[in-house]
matplotlib code that plots the C-alpha trace (Angstrom):
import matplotlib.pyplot as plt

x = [-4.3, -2.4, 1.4, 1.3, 0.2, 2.7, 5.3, 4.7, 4.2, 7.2, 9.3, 7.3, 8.8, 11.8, 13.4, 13.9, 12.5, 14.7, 12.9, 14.0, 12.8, 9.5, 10.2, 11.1, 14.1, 13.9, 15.6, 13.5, 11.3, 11.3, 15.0, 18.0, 18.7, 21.3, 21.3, 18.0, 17.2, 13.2, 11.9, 8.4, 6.7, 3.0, 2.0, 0.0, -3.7, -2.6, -1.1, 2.2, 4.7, 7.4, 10.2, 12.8, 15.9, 17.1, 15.1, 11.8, 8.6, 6.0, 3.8, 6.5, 7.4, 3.0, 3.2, 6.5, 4.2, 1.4, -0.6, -2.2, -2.4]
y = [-100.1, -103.1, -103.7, -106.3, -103.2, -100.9, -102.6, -103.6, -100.0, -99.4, -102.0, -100.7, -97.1, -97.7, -101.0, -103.9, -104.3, -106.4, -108.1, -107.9, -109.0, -107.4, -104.8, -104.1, -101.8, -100.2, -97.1, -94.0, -92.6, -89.1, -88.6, -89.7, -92.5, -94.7, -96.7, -98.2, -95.5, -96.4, -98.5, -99.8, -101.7, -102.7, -100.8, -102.2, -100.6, -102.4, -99.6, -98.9, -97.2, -95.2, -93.6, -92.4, -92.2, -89.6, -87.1, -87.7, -87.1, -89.3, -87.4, -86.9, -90.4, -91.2, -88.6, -89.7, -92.9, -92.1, -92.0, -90.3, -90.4]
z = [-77.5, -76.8, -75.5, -79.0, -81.3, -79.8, -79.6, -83.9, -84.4, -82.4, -85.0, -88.0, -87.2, -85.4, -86.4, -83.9, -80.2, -77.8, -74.9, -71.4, -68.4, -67.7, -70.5, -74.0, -75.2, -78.8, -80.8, -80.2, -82.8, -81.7, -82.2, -84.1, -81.7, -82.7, -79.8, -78.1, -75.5, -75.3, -72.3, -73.3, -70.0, -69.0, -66.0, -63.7, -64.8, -68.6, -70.5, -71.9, -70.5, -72.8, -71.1, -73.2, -71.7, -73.7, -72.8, -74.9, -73.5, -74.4, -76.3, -78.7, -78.6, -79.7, -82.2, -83.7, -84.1, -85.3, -82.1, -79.5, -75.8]

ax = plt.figure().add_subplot(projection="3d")
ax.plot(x, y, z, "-o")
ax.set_aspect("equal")
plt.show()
């Protein structure tokens, strides 16, 4: 999938996504985040990256989504 349909999936389900430099920031769909706590970047082999800096793993992040990994 691309970074462009992740990240609209990402601000379909979670609201708004900020962009940094060299990475996105956005509230975390697999908990009650009230404050963005999901790093979204493009690693070097093309895919995304979600790291959830609240303690999410990323499978939970996908299927809070809609999506699989």
């Amino acid at each position: 999938m691309q970074i462009e349909e992740i990240l609209a999936k990402i601000e379909e389900v979670s609201g708004h996504v900020t962009q940094h430099a060299g990475y996105w920031k956005a509230r975390c769909p697999a908990h009650d985040d009230r404050d963005p706590s999901l790093s979204i970047r493009v690693k070097d082999n093309g895919w995304a990256a979600l790291k959830c800096h609240g303690g999410c793993e990323q499978d939970d992040i996908l299927a809070a989504l809609g999506l699989k990994n």
